[in-house]
N, C-alpha and C positions, 0 to 999 in steps of 0.2 A: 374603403380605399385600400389598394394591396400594399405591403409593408414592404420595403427594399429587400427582405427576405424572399416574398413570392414571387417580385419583379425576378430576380438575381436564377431562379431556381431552373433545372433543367431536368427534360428526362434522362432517363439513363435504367440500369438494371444490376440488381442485384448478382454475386456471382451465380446463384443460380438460376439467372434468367430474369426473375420476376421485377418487373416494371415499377420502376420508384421512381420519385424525384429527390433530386440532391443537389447540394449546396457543390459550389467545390471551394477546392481549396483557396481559391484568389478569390474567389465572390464574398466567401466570410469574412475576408480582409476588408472587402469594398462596403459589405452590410453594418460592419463595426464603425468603418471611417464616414459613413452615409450617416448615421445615427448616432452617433457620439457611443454608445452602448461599447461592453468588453465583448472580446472575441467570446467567452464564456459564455454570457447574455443571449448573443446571437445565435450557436449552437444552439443554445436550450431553445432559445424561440421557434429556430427550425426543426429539431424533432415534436415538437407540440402542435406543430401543422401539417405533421409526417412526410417532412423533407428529410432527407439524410446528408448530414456533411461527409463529404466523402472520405474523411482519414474514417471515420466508423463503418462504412459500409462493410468493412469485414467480420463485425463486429454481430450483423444481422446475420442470418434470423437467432442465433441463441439467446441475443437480446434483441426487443424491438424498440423503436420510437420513444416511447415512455419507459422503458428501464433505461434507456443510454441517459433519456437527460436527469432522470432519476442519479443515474452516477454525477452527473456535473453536476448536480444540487448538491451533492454529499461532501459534507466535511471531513478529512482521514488529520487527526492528528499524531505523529510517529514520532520517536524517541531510536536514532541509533541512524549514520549513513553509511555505515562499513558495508560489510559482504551481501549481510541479509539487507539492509534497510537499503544499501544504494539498488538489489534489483529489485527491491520492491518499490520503490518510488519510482524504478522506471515502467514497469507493468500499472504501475497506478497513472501513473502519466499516461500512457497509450492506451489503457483502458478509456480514460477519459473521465474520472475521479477528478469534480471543481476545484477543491478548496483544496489545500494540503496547509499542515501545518507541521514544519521539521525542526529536527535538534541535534545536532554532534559538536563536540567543542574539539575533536580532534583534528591532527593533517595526515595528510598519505608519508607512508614509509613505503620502501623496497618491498615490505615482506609482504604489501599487499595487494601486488599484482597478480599473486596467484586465481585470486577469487577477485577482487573486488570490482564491480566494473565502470566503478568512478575512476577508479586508479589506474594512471594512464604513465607513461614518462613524461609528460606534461606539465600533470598534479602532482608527482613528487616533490613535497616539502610544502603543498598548498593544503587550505582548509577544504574538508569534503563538505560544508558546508556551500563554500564559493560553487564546489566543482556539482555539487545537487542543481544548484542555481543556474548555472551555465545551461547544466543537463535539460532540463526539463525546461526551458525555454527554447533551448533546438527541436526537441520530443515533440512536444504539444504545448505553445505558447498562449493556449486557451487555459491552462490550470495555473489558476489562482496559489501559488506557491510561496511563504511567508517561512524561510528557513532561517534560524538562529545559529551564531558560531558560539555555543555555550554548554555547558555542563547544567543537565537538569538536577539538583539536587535534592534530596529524598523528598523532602516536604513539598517540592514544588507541584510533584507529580499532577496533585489533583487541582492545580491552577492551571499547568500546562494543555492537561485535556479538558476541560472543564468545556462546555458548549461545541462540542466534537460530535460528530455520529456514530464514531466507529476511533478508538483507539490502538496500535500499534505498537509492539514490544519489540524492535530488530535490536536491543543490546547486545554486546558479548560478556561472557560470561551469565555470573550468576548471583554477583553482590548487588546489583541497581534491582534487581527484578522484583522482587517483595516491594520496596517503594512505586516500582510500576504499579504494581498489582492492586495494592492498598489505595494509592492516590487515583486510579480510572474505577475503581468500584469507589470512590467517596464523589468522585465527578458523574456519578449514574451513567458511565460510559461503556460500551461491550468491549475488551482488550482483547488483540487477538498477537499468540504469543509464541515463538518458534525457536529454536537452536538448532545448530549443527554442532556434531564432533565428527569428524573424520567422514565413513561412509555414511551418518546415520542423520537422521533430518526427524524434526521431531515438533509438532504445532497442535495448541489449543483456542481454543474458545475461552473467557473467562467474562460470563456474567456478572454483574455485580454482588459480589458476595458467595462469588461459587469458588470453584476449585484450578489450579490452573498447574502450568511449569512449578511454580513458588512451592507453593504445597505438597509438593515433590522430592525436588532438591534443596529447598531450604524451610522443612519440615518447624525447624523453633526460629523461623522469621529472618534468617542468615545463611549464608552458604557455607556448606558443612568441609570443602577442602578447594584445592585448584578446582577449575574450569576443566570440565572433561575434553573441551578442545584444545585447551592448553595439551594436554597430554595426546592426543592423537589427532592433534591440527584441524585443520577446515579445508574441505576438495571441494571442488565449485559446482561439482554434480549436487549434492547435498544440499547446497545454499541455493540453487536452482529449483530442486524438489521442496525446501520446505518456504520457498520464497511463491510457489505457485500453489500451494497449501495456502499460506498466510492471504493472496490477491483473491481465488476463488472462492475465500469464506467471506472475504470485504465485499465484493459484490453480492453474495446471499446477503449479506446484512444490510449494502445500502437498499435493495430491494424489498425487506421487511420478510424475510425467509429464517425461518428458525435455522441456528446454526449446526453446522454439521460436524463440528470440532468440540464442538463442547456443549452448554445448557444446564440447565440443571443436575445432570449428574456429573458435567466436567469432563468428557471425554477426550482425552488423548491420542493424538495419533503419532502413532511412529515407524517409520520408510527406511528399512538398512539396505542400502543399494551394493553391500556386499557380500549379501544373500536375495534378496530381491524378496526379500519378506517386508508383510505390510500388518501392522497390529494395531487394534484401537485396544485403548484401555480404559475404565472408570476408575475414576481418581472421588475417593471419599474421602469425610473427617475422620 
């Protein structure tokens, strides 16, 4: 008997031409209300019959059927909703990344309309927490989004990510990040971990037990002075590059793709956009 999924389903085609069937957008509404199932559910069910809901069709051919609902299976838990974390929850949102699980115990100020793109005259003086939540139900009200208005403290770390598939570092500065780093390697979780200072964007990979940002800048387990962005600010070009750094390795990961930011040897990558230089580095003990 066909599932309100294959009832609901239409032709249509790919943008370059090629003939698919796809969900739309009001039908995954009707297939969710038809079945009691979440909007999330539905989606998955329809790339597993190789329907396509149509927010993804752009999404094809780089990914197909089975890697998109592969992302909606995937859990992303992050730490950080400022510049880096709020665009990368939004790229994970429209990726179409299921689960998320967030954290910031901060609210928007003035100073962070430059970059930030929760930050709105709206949210000023609001939790970015609230403003994640809004976000990402306007975005894609199929991802499963479970955001906290709290401060993750050191120890927490490896409770916070603990049953994640892929953990996230959008902090600023550079005093939480060791805690990051330490608590998703004791959760057997892959961290994937970025900064900005000024023109410069800068994302790793951090296996458990490998090498990452930490090992870097806070060499005996601490940050050695101010935040480098402290001292030459955060431009939103930078937060953009190292926010599509940090989304294109979360997808190699929910796909089961060795990472390209790091591994075993820890590799680093770092993008100065005010030389348009691109350098990998290996980070050892």
């Amino acid at each position: 008997m066909p599932s309100p999924v294959e009832d609901l389903a239409e032709s249509g085609r790919l943008p370059d031409g090629t003939p698919v069937r796809i969900l739309s957008h009001r039908s995954v509404r009707s297939a969710a209300h038809m079945t009691g199932l979440s909007l999330r559910r539905i989606e998955i069910q329809a790339l597993r019959l190789e329907i396509v809901p149509d927010r993804y069709l752009r999404n094809m051919n780089t990914l197909d059927c089975a890697a998109q609902a592969r992302l909606l299976s995937t859990t992303v838990a992050m730490v950080g909703l400022g510049g880096l974390g709020g665009s990368i929850l939004e790229g994970l949102a429209r990726l179409g990344f299921g689960i998320i699980q967030a954290a910031d115990h901060d609210i928007f100020e003035a100073t962070n309309l430059n970059r930030q793109l929760l930050a709105t005259d709206d949210t000023l003086g609001g939790s970015k927490a609230a403003a994640a939540r809004a976000r990402v139900e306007l975005v894609n009200p199929a991802v499963e989004l479970n955001v906290r208005q709290n401060f993750v403290n050191p120890g927490d770390f490896a409770d916070f990510y603990r049953g994640a598939d892929i953990a996230i570092d959008a902090l600023g500065g550079m005093s939480c990040r060791p805690a990051a780093q330490s608590g998703a390697a004791k959760a057997g979780v892959p961290l994937i971990s970025a900064c900005v200072a000024g023109w410069t964007a800068m994302a790793s990979t951090v296996l458990p037990g490998g090498q990452g940002l930490t090992n870097l800048f806070c060499q005996d387990g601490a940050a050695s002075g101010p935040a480098a962005e402290d001292a030459l600010g955060c431009l939103v070009p930078a937060i953009y590059v190292a926010s599509g750094l940090v989304l294109a390795e979360a997808v190699r990961l929910a796909l089961g793709q060795p990472p390209k930011l790091g591994g075993p040897e820890g590799k680093l990558t770092v993008v100065d956009l005010g030389t348009m230089d691109w350098e990998r580095f290996t980070l050892r003990e």
